[in-house]
C-alpha positions as a Markdown table, in Angstrom:
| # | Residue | x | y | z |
|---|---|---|---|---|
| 1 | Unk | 128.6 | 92.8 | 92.6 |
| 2 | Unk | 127.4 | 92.1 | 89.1 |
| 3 | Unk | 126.2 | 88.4 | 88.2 |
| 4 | Unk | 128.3 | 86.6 | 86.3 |
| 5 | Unk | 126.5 | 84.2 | 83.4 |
| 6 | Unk | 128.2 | 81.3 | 81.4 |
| 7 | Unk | 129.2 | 82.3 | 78.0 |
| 8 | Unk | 126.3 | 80.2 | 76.1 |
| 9 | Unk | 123.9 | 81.3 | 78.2 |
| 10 | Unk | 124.9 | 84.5 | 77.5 |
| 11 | Unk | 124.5 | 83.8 | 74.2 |
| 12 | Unk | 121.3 | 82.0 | 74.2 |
| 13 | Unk | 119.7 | 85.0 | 75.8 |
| 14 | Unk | 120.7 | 87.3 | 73.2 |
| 15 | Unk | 119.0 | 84.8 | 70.4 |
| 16 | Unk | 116.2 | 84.5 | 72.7 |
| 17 | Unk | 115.7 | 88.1 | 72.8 |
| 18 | Unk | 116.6 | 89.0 | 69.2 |
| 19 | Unk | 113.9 | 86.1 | 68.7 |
| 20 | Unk | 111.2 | 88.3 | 70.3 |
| 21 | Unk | 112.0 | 91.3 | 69.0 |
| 22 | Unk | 112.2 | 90.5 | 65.8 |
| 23 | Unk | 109.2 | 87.7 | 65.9 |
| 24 | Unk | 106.8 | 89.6 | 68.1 |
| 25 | Unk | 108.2 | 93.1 | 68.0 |
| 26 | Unk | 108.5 | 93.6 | 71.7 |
| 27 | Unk | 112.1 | 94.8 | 72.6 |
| 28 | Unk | 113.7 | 93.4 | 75.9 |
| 29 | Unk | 117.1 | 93.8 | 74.9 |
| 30 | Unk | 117.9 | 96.9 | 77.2 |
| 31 | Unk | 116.4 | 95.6 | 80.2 |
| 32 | Unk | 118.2 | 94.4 | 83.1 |
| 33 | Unk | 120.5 | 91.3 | 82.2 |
| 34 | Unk | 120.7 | 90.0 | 86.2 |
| 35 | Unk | 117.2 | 90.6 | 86.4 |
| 36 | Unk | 116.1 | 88.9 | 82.8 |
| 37 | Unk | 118.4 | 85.7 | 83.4 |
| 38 | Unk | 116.2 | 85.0 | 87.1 |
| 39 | Unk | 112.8 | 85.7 | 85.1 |
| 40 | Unk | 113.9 | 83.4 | 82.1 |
| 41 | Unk | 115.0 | 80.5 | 84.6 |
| 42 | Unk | 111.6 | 80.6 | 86.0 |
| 43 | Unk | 110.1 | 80.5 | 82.4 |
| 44 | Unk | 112.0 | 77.5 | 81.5 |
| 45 | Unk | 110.8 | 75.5 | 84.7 |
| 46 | Unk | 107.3 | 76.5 | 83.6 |
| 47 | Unk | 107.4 | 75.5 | 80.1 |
| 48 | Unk | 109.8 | 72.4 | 80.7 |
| 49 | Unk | 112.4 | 73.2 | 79.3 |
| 50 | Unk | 116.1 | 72.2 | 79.8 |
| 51 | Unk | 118.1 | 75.2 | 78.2 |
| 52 | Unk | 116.6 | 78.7 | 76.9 |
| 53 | Unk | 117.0 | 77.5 | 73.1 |
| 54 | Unk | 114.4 | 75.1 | 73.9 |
| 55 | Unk | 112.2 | 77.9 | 75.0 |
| 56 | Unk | 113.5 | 79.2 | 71.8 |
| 57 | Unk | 112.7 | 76.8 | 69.5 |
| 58 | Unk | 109.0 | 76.7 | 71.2 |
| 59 | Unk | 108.6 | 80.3 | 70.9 |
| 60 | Unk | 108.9 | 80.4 | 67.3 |
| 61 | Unk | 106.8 | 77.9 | 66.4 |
| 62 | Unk | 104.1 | 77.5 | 69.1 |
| 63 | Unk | 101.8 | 80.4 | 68.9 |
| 64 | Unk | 100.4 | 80.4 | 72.4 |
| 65 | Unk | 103.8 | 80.5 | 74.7 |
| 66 | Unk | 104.2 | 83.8 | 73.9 |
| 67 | Unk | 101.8 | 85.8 | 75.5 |
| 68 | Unk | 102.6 | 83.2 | 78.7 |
| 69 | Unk | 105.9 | 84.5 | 78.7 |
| 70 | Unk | 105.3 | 87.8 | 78.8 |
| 71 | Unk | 103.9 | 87.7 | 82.6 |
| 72 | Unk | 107.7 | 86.6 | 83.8 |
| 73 | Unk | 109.6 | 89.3 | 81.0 |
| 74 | Unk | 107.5 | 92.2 | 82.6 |
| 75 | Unk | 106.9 | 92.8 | 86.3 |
| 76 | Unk | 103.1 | 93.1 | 87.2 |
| 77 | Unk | 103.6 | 93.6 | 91.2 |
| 78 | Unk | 102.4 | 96.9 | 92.9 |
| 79 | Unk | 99.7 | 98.3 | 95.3 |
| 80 | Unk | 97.0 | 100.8 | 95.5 |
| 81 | Unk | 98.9 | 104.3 | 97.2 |
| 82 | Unk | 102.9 | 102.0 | 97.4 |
| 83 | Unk | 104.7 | 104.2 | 99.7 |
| 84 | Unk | 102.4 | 106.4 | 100.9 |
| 85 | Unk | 104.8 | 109.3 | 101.7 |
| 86 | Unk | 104.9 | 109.8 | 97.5 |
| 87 | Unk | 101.1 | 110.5 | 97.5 |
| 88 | Unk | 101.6 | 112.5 | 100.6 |
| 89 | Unk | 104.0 | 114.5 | 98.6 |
| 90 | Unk | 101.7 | 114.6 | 95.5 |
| 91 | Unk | 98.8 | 115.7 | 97.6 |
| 92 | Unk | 100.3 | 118.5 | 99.8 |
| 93 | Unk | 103.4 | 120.0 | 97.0 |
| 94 | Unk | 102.5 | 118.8 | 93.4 |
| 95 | Unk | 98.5 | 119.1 | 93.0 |
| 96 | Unk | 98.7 | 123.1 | 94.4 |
| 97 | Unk | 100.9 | 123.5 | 90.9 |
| 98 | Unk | 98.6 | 121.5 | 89.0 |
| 99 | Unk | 95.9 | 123.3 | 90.2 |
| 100 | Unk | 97.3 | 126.5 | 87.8 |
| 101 | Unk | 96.2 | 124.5 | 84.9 |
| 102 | Unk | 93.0 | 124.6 | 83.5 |
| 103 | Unk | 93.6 | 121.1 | 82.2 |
| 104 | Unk | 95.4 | 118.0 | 82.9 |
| 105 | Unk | 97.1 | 115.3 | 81.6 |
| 106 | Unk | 98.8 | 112.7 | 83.3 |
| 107 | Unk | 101.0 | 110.0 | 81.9 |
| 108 | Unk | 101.5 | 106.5 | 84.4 |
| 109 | Unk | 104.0 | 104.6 | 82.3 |
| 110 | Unk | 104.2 | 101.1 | 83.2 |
| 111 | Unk | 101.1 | 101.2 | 84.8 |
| 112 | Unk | 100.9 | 97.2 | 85.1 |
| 113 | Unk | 97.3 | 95.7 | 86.0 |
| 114 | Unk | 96.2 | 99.6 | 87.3 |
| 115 | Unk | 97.2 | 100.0 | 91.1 |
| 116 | Unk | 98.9 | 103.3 | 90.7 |
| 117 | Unk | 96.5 | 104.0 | 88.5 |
| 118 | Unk | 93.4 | 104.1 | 90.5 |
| 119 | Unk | 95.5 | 105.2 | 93.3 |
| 120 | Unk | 96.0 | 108.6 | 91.0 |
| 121 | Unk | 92.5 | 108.9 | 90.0 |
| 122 | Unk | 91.3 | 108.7 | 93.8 |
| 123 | Unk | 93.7 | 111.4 | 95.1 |
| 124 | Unk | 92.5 | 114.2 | 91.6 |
| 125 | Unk | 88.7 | 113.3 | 92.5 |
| 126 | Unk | 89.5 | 113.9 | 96.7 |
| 127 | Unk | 91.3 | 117.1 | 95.5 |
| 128 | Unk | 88.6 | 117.9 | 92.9 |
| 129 | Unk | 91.1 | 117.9 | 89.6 |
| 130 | Unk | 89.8 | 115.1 | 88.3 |
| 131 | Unk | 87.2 | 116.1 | 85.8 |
| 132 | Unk | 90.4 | 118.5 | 84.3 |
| 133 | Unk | 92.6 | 115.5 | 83.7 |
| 134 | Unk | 93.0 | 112.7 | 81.2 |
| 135 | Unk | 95.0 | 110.1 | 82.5 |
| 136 | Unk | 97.3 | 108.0 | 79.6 |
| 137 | Unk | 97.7 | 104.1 | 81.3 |
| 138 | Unk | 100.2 | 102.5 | 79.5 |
| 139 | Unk | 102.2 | 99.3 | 79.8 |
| 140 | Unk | 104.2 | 96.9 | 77.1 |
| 141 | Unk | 101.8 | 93.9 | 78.3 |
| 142 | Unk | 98.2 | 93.9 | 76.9 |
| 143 | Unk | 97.3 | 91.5 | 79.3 |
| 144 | Unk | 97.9 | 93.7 | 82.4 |
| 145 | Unk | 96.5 | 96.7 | 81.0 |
| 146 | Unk | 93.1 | 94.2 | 80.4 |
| 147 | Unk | 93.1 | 93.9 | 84.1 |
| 148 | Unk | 94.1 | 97.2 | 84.4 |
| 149 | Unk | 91.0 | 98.2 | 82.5 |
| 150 | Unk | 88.9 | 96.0 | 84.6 |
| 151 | Unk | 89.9 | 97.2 | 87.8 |
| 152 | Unk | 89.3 | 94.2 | 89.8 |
| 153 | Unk | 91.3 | 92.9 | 92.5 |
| 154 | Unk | 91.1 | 90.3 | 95.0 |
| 155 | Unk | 89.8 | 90.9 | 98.4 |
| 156 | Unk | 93.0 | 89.8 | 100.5 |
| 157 | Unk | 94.9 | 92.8 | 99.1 |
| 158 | Unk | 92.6 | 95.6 | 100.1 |
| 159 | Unk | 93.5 | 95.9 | 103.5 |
| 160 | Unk | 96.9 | 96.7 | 102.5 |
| 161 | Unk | 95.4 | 99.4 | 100.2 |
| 162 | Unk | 93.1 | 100.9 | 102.6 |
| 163 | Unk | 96.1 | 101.2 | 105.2 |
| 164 | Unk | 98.1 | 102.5 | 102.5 |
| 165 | Unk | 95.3 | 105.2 | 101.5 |
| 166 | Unk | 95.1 | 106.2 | 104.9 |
| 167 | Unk | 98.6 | 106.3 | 105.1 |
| 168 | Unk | 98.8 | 108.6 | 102.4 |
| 169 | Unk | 96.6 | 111.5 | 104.1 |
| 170 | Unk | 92.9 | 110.1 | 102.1 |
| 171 | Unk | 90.0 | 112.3 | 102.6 |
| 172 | Unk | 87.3 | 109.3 | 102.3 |
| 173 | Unk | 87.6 | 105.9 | 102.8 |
| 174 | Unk | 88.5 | 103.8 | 100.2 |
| 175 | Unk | 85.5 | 101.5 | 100.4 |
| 176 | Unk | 83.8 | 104.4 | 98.5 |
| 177 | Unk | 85.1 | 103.4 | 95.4 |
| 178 | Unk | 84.6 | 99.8 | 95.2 |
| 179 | Unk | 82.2 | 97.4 | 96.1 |
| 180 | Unk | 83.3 | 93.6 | 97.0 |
| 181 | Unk | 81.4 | 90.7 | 95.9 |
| 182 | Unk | 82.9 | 87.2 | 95.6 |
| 183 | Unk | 85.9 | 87.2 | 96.7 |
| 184 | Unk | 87.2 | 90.3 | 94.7 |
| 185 | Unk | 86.6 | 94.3 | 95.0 |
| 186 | Unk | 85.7 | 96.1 | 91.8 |
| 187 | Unk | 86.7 | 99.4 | 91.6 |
| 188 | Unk | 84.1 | 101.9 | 90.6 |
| 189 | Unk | 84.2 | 102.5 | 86.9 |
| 190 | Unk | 83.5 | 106.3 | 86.9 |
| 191 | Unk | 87.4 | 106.3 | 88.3 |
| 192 | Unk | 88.0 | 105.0 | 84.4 |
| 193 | Unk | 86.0 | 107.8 | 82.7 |
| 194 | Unk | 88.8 | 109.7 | 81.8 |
| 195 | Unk | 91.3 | 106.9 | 81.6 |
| 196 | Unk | 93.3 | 105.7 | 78.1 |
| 197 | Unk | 94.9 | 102.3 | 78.4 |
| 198 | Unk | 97.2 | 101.9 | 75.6 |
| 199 | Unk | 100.2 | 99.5 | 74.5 |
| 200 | Unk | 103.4 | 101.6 | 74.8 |
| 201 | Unk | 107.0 | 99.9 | 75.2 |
| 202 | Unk | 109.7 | 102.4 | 76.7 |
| 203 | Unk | 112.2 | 100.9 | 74.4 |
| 204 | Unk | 111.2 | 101.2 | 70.9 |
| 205 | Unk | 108.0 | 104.1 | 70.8 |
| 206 | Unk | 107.8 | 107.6 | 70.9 |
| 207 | Unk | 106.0 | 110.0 | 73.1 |
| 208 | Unk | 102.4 | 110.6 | 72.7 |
| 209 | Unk | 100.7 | 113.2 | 74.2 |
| 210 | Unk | 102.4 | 116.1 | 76.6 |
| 211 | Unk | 102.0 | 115.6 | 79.8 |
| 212 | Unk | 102.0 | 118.0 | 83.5 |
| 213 | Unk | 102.6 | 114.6 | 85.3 |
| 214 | Unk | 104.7 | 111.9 | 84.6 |
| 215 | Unk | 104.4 | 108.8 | 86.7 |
| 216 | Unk | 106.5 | 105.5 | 85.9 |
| 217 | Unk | 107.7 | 103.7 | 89.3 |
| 218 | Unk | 109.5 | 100.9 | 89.7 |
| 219 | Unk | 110.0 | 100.5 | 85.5 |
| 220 | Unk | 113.4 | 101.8 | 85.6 |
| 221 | Unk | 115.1 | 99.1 | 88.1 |
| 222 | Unk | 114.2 | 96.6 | 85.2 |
| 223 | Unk | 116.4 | 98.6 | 82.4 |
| 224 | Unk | 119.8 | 98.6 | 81.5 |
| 225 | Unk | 121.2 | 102.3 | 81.4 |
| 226 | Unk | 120.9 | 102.7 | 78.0 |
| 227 | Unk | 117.2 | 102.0 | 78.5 |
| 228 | Unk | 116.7 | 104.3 | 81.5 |
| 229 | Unk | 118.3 | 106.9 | 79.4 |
| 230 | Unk | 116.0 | 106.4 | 76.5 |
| 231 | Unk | 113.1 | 106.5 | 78.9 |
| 232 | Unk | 114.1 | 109.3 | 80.5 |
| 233 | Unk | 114.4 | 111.2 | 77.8 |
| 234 | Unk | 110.8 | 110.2 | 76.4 |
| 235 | Unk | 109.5 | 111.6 | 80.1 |
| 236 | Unk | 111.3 | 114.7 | 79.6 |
| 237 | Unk | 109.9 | 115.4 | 76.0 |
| 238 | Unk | 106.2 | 114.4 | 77.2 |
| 239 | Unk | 106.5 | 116.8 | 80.3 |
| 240 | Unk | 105.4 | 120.6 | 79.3 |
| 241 | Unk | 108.1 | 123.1 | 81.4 |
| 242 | Unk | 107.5 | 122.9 | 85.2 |
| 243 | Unk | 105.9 | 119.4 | 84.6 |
| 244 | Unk | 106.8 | 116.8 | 87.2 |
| 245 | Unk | 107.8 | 113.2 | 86.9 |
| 246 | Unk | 107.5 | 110.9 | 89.7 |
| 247 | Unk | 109.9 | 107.4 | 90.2 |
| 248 | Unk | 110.2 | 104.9 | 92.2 |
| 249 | Unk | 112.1 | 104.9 | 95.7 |
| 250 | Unk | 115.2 | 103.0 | 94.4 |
| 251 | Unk | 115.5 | 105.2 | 91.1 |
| 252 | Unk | 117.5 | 108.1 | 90.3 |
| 253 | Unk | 118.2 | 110.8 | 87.9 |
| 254 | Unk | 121.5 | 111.6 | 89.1 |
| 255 | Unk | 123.7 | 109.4 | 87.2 |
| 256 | Unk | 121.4 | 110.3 | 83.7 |
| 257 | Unk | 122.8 | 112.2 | 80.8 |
| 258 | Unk | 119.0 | 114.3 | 81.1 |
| 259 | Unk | 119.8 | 114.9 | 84.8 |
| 260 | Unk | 120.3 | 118.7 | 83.4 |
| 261 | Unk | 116.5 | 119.1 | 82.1 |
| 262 | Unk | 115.4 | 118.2 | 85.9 |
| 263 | Unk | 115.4 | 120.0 | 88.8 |
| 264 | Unk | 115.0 | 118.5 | 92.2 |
| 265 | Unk | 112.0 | 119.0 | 94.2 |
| 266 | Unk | 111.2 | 116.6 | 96.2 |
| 267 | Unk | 114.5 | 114.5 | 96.3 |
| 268 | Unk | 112.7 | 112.3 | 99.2 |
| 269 | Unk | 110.1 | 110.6 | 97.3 |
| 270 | Unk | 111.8 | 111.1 | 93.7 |
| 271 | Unk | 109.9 | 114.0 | 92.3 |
| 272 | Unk | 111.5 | 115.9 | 90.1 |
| 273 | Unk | 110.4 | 119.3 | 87.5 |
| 274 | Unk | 111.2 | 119.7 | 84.3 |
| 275 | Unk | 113.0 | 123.2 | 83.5 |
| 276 | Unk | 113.8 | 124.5 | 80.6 |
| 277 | Unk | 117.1 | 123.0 | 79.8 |
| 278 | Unk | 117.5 | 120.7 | 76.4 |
| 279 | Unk | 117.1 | 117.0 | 76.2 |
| 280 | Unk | 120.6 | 115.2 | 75.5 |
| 281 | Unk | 119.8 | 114.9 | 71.9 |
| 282 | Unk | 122.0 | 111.3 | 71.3 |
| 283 | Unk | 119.1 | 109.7 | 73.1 |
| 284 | Unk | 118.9 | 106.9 | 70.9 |
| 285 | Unk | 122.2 | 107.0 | 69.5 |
| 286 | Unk | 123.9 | 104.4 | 71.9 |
């Protein structure tokens, strides 16, 4: 059952966003209205405020709240190898395609403060692809994609991460590519050698680079349908024919006007291929 919101504060998210958009140039307007009224309640106990003009009227005129407020507009929770059954299904069905190419690139959109990312970069070095492959990082927050960069991460998550590597059918252990020293693990930074972490926002840019792998899980739940449409037609453009694009475990094509351009492959863990059908061309026309 959809969420029903009081008029003005209806309103006052709609100034609030137009506010960013047009103050900071980020565009939040497609995402998920359920989802952003929860985030922007928690904002306004943060900041102290009694109504979401007031965080408004701060966010125009104090320069500093509005990088804070990014971290609750944009989702920065994952793990290393998250569901391991969709590396499994990397590992043993995608990377014997990839291996036809004689070089790589991989696009994780939304790639928040780098768990998916390193998780990537381990499984191409265990199955020897990764000095083919240039792997594009991007994410709308440039304070994720710092830490994403740094590839530091504290200590009580790694057990999860090694039991999700192992989960996932790793050929080493995953203490090979870090080393842990007060308190936190730092990942090896020859995984970054052939990593680009750039600002991209799903909602307003274009596609950069084509890609055989697309990667963006968990992004879409936050999106409007508009905006999932809009993204999935930017994955579809990126991806060369016979490309894949991985999402998340509650995401779907099926109900997508680009649900043509994909074929099914493994419906299971949300891999799809790109065939040779034509993008829906009113991407951005709604």
């Amino acid at each position: 059952m959809t969420e029903a919101f009081a008029p003005h504060e209806e309103i006052e998210l709609d100034l609030l966003l137009e506010a960013i958009n047009r103050h900071h140039h980020y565009d939040f307007r497609g995402y998920s209205r359920a989802s952003l009224h929860r985030r922007m309640e928690r904002a306004q106990q943060r900041f102290g405020c009694d109504s979401l003009s007031q965080l408004q009227h701060r966010l125009l005129r104090e320069p500093g709240v509005f990088e804070e407020l990014m971290a609750f507009l944009t989702i920065q929770v994952s793990e290393m190898f998250r569901d391991p059954a969709y590396f499994r299904a990397l590992r043993e069905r995608v990377i014997p395609h990839l291996r036809t190419y004689p070089s790589l690139k991989v696009w994780i959109a939304g790639c928040a403060n780098g768990e998916e990312f390193y998780s990537l970069a381990i499984l191409f070095r265990e199955e020897g692809l990764e000095d083919r492959t240039i792997f594009y990082c991007t994410d709308i927050s440039p304070a994720a994609l710092q830490k994403a960069e740094a590839g530091i991460f504290t200590l009580d998550r790694i057990q999860q991460f090694t039991e999700n590597h192992r989960q996932a059918d790793g050929k080493s252990s995953l203490s090979d590519y870090y080393t842990a020293a007060y308190g936190a693990a730092v990942f090896d930074k020859s995984l970054r050698r052939r990593a680009v972490f750039a600002a991209h926002n799903l909602a307003s840019d274009s596609v950069f680079t084509e890609a055989q792998l697309v990667s963006s899980r968990n992004v879409l739940i936050y999106f409007d349908r508009v905006l999932q449409d809009r993204a999935l037609g930017l994955f579809g453009d990126s991806l060369v024919r016979g490309g894949f694009l991985g999402l998340g475990s509650r995401e779907t094509l099926r109900f997508s006007r680009h649900s043509a351009a994909f074929d099914d492959f493994d419906p299971a863990e949300k891999i799809f291929r790109r065939n040779g059908a034509a993008l829906e061309e009113t991407r951005d026309a709604a």
